[in-house]
C-alpha positions in Angstrom: 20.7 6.7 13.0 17.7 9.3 13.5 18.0 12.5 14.7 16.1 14.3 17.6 14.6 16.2 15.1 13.0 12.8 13.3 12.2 11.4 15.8 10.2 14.6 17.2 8.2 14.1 13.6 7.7 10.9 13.7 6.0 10.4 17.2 4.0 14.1 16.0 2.5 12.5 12.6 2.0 9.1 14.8 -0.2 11.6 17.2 -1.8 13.1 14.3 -2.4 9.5 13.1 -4.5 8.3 15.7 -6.6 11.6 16.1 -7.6 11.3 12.8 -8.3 7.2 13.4 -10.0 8.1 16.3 -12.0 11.0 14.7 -13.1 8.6 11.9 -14.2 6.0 13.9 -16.4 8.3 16.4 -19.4 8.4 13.9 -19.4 12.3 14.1 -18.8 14.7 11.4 -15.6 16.1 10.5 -16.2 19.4 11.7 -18.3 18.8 14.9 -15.4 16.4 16.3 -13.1 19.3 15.2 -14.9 21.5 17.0 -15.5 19.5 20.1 -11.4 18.7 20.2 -10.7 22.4 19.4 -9.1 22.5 16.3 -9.9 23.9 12.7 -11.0 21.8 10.1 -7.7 23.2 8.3 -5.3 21.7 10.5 -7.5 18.4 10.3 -7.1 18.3 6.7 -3.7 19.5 6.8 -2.9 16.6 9.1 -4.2 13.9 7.7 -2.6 15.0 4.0 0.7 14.9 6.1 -0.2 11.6 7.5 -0.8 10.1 4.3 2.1 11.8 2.3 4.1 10.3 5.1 2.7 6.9 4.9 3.1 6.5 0.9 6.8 7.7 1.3 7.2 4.8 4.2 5.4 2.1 1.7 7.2 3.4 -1.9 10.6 2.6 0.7 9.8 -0.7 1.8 8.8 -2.0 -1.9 11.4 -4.3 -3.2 11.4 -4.3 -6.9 10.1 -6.4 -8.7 12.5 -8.5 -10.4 11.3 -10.2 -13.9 11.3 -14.2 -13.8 12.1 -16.4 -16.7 9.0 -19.1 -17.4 10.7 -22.1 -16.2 12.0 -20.3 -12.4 7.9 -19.3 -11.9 7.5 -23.0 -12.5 10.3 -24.6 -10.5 8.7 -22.8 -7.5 7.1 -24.3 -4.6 5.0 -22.1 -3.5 1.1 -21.9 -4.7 1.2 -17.9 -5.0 4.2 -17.6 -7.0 3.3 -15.9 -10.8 3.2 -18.7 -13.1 2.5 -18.6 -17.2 0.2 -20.9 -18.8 1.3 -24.2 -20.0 2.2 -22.3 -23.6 5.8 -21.5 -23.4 5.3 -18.6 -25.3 3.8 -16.6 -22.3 0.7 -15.0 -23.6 -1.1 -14.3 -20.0 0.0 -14.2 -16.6 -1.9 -15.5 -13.6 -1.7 -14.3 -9.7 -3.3 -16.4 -7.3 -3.3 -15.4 -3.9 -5.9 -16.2 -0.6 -8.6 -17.3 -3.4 -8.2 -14.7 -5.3 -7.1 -15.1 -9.1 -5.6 -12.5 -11.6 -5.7 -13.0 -15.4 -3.1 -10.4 -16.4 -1.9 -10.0 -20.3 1.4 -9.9 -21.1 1.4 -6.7 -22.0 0.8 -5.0 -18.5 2.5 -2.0 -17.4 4.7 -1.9 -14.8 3.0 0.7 -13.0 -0.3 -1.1 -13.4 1.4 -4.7 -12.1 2.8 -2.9 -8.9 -0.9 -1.3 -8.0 -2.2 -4.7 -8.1 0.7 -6.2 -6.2 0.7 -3.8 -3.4 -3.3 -4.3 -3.0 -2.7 -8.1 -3.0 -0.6 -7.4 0.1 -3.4 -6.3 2.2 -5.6 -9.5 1.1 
């Protein structure tokens, strides 16, 4: 359970979230929106690094890992984004289909690199 004090941060960096949403979509420079809400441009930038600190800590929670699938489960699967090897057993590329959009991945592909790419598939 959350504690006053969370809580208290949380609605804060959601406030700080949509001034800096609103400043972005007003069309106006950063320092004349500043200026005409009364803050510094320090506490802007200050805010939004916050913001977005807080936001990759929320996302990096709610990743599941990934867990590594043997050739014959990708095929077994139903559904038409699942990763699935070509027809060579011996698994030389993978492929990642996903809203019309195809990956040709090497087998060889770190981790890190995989899990960019799956987390910007997300938002597709």
């Amino acid at each position: 359970m959350a504690t006053i004090k969370e809580v208290k941060r949380e609605l804060r960096y959601r406030d700080w979230a949509e001034e800096i949403a609103e400043c972005q979509s007003s069309g106006m420079k950063i320092r004349e929106w500043c200026r005409m809400k009364g803050i510094s441009c320090n506490t802007y930038y200050r805010r939004l690094c916050v913001v977005r600190t807080a936001l990759l800590e929320q996302i990096a929670n709610t990743i599941q890992p990934i867990v590594p699938l043997s050739s014959s489960a990708a095929l077994q699967r139903s559904e038409p984004e699942a990763i699935q090897p070509r027809s060579n057993p011996v698994c030389e590329k993978v492929m990642i289909r996903k809203n019309g959009i195809e990956i040709e991945l090497p087998q060889e592909v770190s981790g890190t690199m995989l899990l960019t790419l799956l987390r910007g598939l997300r938002e597709c």
